[in-house]
C-alpha positions in Angstrom: -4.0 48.2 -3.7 -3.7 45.0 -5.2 -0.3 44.2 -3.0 -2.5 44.7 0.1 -5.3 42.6 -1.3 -2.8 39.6 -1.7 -1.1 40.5 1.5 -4.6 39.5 2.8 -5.3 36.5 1.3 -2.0 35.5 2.1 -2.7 36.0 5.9 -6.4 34.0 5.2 -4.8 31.3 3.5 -2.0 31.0 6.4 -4.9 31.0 9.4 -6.4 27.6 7.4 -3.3 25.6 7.9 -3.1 26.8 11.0 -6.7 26.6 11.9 -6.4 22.7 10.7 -3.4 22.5 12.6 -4.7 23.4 16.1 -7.8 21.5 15.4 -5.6 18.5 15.1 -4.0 19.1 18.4 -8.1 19.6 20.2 -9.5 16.9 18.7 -6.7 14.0 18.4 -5.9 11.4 20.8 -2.4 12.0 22.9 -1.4 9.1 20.6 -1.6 10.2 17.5 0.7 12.1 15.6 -0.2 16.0 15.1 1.3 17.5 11.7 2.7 20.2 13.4 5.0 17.4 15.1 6.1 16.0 11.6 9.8 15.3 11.7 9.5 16.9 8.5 11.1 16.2 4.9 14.8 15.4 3.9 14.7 19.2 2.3 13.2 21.6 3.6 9.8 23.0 1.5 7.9 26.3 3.3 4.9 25.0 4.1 1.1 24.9 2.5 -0.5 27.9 3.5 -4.1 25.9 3.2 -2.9 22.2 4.0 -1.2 20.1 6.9 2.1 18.0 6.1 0.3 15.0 5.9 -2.4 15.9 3.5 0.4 17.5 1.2 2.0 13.8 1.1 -1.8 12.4 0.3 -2.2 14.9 -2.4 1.3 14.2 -4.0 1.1 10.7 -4.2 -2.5 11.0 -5.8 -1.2 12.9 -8.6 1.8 10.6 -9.0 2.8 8.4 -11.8 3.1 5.3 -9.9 -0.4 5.6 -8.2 -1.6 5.8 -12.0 -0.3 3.0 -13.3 -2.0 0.8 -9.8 -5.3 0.5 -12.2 -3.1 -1.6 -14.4 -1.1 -4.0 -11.9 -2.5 -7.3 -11.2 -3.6 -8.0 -7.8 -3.9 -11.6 -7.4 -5.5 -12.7 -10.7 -3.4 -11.9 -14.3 -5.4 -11.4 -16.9 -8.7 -11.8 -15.4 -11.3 -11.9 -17.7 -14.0 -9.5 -16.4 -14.1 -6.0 -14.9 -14.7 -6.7 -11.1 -12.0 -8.0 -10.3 -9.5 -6.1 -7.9 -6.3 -4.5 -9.4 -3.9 -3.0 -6.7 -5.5 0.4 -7.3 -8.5 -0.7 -5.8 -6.9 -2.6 -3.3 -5.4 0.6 -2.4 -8.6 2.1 -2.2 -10.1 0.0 -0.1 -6.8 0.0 2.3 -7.5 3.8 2.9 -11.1 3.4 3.5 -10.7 0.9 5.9 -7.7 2.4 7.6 -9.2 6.1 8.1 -12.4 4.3 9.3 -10.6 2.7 12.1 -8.3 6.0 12.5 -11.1 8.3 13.1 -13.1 6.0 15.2 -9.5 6.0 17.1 -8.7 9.7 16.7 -5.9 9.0 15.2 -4.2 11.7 12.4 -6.6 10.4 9.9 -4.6 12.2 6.8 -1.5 10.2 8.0 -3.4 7.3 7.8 -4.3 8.2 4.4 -1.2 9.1 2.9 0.6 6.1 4.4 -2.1 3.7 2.3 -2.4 5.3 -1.0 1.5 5.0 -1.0 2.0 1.7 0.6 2.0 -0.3 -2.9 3.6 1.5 -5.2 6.7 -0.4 -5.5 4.5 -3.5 -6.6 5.6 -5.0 -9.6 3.6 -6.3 -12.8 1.9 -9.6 -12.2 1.5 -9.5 -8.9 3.7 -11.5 -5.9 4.8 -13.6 -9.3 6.7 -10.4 -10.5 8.4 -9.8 -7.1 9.3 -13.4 -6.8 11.2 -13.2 -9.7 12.6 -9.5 -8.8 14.0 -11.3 -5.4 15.6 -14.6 -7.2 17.4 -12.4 -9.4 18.5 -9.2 -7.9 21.1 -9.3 -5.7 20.8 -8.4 -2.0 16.6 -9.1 -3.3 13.7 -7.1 -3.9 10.5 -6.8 -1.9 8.1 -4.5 -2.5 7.9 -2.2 0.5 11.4 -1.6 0.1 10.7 -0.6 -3.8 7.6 1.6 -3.0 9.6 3.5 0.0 12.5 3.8 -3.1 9.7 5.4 -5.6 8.7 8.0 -3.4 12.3 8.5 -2.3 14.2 8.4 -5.4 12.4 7.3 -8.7 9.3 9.5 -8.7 9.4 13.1 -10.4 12.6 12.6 -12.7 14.4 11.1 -9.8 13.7 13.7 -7.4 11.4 11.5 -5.6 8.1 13.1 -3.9 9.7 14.6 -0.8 7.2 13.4 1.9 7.6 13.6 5.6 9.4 10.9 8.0 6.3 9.5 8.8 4.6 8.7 5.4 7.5 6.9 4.6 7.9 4.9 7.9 4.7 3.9 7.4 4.7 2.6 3.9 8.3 0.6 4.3 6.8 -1.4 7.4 3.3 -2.4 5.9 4.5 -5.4 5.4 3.3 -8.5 7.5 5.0 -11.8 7.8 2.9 -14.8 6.5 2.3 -16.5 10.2 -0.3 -14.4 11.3 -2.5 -11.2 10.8 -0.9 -10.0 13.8 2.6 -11.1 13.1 5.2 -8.0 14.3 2.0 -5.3 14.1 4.2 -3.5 16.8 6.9 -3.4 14.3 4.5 -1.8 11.6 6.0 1.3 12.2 7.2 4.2 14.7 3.4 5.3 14.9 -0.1 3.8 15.4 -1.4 5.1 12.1 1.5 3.0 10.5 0.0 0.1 12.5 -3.3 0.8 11.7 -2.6 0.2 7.7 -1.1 -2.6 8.2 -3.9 -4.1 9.7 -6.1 -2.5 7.0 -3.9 -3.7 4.4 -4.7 -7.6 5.5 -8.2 -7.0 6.1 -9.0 -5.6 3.4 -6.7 -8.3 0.9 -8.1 -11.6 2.7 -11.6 -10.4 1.7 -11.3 -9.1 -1.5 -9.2 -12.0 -2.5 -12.0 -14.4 -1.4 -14.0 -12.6 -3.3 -12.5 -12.8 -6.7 -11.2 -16.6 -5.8 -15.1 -17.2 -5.9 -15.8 -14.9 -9.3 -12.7 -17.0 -10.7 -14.8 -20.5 -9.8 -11.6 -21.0 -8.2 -13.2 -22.1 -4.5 -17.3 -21.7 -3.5 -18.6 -20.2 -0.5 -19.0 -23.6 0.8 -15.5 -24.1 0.7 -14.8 -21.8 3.3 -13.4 -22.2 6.9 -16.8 -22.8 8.9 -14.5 -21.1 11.6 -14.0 -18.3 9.3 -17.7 -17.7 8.4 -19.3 -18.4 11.7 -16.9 -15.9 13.4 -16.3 -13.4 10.9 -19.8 -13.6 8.5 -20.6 -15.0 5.3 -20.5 -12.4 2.9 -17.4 -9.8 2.2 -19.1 -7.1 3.8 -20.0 -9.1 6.6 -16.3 -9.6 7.6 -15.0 -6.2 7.0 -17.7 -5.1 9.4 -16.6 -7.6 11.9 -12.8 -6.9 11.8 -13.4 -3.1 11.9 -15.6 -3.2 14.2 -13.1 -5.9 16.5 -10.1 -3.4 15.9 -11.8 -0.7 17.3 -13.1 -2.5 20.2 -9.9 -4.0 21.2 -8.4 -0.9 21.6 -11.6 0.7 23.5 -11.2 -2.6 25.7 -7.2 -1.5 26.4 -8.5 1.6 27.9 -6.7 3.5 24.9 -9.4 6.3 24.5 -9.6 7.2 28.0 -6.3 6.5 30.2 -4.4 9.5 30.6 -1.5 7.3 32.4 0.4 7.4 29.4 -0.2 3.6 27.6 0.3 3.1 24.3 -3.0 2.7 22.2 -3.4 -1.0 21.5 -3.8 -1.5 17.8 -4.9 -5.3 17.3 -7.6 -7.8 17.1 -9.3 -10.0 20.0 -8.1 -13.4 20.1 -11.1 -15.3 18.5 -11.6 -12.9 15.5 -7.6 -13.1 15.3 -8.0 -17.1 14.9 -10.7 -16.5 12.6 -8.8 -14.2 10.3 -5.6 -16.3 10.3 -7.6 -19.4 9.4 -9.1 -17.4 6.2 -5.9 -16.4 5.1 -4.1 -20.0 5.8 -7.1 -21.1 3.6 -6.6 -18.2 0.5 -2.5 -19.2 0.9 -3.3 -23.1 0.4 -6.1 -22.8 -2.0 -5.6 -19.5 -4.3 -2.4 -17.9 -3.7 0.1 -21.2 -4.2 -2.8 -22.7 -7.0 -2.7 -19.2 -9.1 1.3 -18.2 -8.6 1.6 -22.4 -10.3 -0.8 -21.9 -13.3 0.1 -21.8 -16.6 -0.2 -18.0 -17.4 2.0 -17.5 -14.1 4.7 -19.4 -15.5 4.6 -17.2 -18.3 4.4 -13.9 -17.0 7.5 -14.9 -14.7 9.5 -15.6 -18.0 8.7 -11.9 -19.0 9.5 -10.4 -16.1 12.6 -12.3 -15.9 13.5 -11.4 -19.8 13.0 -7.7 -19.4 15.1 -7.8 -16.2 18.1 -9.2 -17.7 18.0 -7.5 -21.1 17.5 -4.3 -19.3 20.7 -4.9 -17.5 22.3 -6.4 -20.5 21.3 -3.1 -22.0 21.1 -0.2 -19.8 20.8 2.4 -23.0 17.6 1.3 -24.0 16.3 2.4 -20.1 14.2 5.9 -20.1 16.8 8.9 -19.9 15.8 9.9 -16.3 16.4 6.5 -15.1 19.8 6.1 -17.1 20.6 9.8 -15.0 20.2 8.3 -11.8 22.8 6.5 -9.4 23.1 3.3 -9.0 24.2 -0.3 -11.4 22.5 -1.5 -14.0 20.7 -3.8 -12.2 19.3 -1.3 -9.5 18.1 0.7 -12.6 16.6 -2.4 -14.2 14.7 -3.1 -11.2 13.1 0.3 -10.8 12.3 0.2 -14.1 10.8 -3.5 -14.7 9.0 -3.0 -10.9 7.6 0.5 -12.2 5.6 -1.5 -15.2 2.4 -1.7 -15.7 0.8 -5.6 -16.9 0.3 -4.6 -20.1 3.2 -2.8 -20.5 5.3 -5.6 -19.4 3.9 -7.7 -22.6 4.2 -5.3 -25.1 7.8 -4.4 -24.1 8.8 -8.1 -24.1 6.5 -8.7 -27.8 8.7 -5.4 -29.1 12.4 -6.5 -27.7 11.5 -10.4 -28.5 8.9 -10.9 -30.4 7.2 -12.5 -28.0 4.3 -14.7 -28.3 2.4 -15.3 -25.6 -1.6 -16.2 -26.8 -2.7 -16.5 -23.5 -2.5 -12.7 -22.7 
């Protein structure tokens, strides 16, 4: 009796995936990318009987280690002193929500979308672009952190094991990354699917608004000091401007005939060339007046000489790494990096104050 009873809820539990699955391939644009089409993991797991591929991958980097410790990495501003202020966990947040917003509107695999943002980060160091600076001057061959957060869910999450996600995920989150030209710059190289594109388009949205945002809690610039380019086209508030570039991503791929064509076009992922201009005039702006003034500042300088201690004493002395990192491949560098990249702010410090002494008042 009960072997027949679990027979059946093994059979109920099977027609959810699969319901899930074929809803996918009714309701999703020819473009998108259907789980049932995954290219699949580099080893083989049977499948969820109640989720798709993709939300699998969302679920496992939720519960990971290095999505935790996000809350505690800085953003843009170290140290900040108040609560509101974004940490790369909420920037991560705000990447998904923008990203699925634009993906469903698009009908694109919205759980792929998801996954590829909550993950796209991960390999971001303590301290911000400050820590990866130093990272890439002292590494050989460099460091930058799409490579590092593609290496975390490959290789340094779960003992080493890493998180076994699909092809696509991980596409997605080693080509987020955007040269500093433009918004735009090489979106058709964000990745081998439009979802990849789509968060990397999110990702710079939803950074050159949040980072004017906290710029302006810091006292570091006034709304007054913004582009007049960049408010009259995009809108004065934070809110204002999401909406607009949402909103002008969506339409500029309605306007390419995306949603409709059946000729076989690629869906265009993009912006029109006005909000474009405006956009790239904010972020020229954030670049000349926060980034290069906050990455110069006194408690920049410092956190650079901790992340550049813990770096070379870690490679100096490759005993005092975690077990599981000592276990893995690679030289003493590469394990130094995973580990130093894998810290939290905090963590950094008090590492450095235990190994050092180190006495840094301004923390």
């Amino acid at each position: 009796m009960e072997t027949g009873w679990k027979a059946c809820l093994t059979m109920i539990h099977l027609h959810v995936r699969e319901r899930l699955e074929s809803e996918e391939e009714e309701r999703l644009s020819p473009f998108a990318v259907k789980s049932r089409r995954s290219r699949g993991r580099d080893r083989y797991e049977e499948p969820s009987p109640v989720r798709t591929e993709f939300q699998r991958d969302r679920d496992r980097l939720i519960h990971s280690k290095a999505f935790r410790r996000l809350k505690h990495k800085t953003q843009v501003f170290i140290a900040p002193a108040g609560d509101h202020y974004v940490t790369r966990l909420t920037h991560t947040l705000e990447v998904s929500q923008i990203a699925r917003t634009v993906a469903r509107a698009l009908r694109l695999n919205e759980d792929l979308t998801e996954a590829i943002a909550l993950g796209h980060d991960l390999g971001h160091t303590p301290f911000g672009h400050v820590g990866e600076d130093v990272l890439n001057e002292l590494f050989p061959g460099g460091f930058r952190h799409n490579e590092q957060s593609l290496r975390v869910v490959e290789v340094v999450e779960n003992g080493g094991q890493g998180l076994n996600l699909t092809w696509e995920v991980r596409d997605g989150i080693l080509n987020h990354s955007k040269p500093r030209e433009s918004l735009m710059g090489q979106i058709d190289a964000g990745g081998s699917t439009l979802e990849a594109r789509v968060c990397k388009l999110a990702d710079s949205v939803a950074y050159i608004n949040h980072d004017t945002a906290d710029a302006i809690r810091a006292g570091l610039i006034g709304e007054n000091d913004l582009p007049g380019l960049a408010v009259d086209r995009l809108g004065r508030t934070s809110s204002e401007r999401i909406n607009t570039l949402v909103i002008d991503i969506i339409d500029y791929a309605f306007a390419g005939g995306g949603l409709a064509h059946t000729q076989g076009e690629a869906l265009r992922i993009g912006m029109s060339r006005p909000v474009l201009e405006a956009a790239d005039t904010l972020r020229d702006f954030l670049f000349r007046e926060v980034y290069t003034r906050t990455s110069e500042d006194e408690l920049a300088q410092e956190a650079r000489e901790v992340v550049r201690f813990l770096y070379r004493h870690f490679v100096e002395h490759p005993g005092e790494l975690p077990a599981e990192l000592q276990a893995m491949e690679g030289s003493a560098a590469r394990k130094a990096v995973d580990y130093v990249a894998g810290m939290t702010d905090q963590f950094a410090l008090n590492t450095a104050k235990r190994l050092e002494e180190w006495k840094i008042e301004r923390f």
